[in-house]
VOGU-3710 file (C-alpha; in Angstrom, 3 decimals, decimal comma):
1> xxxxxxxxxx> 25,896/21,264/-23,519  25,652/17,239/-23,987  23,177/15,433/-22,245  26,089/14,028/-20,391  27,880/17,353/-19,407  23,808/17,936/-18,440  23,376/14,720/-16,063  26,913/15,008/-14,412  25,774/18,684/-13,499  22,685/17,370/-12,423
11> xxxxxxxxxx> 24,526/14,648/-9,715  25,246/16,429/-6,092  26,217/13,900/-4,678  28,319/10,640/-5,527  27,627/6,770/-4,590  29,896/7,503/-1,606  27,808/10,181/-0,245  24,610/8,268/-0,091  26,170/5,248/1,515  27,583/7,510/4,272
21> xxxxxxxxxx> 24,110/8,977/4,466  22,880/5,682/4,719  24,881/4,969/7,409  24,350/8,311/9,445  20,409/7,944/9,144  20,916/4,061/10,357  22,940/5,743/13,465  20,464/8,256/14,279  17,541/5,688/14,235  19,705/3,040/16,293
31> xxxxxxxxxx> 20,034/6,039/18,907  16,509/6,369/19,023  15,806/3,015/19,561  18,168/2,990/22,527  16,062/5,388/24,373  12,716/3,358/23,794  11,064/1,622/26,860  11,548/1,735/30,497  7,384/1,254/30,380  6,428/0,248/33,806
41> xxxxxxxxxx> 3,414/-2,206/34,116  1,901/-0,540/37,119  1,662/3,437/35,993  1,347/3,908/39,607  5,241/2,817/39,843  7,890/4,720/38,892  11,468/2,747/38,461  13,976/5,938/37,703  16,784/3,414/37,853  14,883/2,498/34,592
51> xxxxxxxxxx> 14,158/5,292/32,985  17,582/7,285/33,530  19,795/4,290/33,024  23,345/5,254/31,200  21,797/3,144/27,982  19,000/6,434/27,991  20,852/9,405/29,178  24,625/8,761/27,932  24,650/6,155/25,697  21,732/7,052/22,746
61> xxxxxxxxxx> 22,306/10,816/22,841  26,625/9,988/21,748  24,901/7,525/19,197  22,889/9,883/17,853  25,407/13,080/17,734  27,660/10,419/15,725  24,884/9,804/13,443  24,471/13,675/12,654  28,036/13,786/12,549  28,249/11,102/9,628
71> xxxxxxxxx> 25,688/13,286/8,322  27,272/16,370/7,817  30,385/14,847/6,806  28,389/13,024/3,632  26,989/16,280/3,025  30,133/18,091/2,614  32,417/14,918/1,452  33,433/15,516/-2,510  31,667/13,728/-4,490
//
């Protein structure tokens, strides 16, 4: 075998792949910084409206399942 035969066996995945990794991982993290805060000043005080607001329950969790999604689909996607 060539050394180029060699590095083309070598190469999982294509430029494609990684960008679409790229973007699942930048998903995933945006999800996760959807559920931050809802810190209340006095620790004494607990807002719920705050802390299970749709941004929290619905809204990161569907981010986040779209970011594995994009995941899996760069994992299998032909290089």
């Amino acid at each position: 075998m060539t050394q180029k035969e060699t590095k083309k066996s070598l190469d999982i995945f294509g430029k494609s792949n990684y960008i679409w990794m790229l973007v699942g991982a930048l998903l995933i993290t945006a999800g996760m910084l959807l559920m931050t805060g809802g810190k209340s000043a006095d620790p004494n005080v607990f807002n719920a409206s705050e802390v299970y607001s749709f941004r929290r329950i619905t809204l990161a969790p569907i981010v986040m399942i779209i970011g594995f999604l994009v995941e899996i689909y760069a994992l299998f996607k032909k290089a």
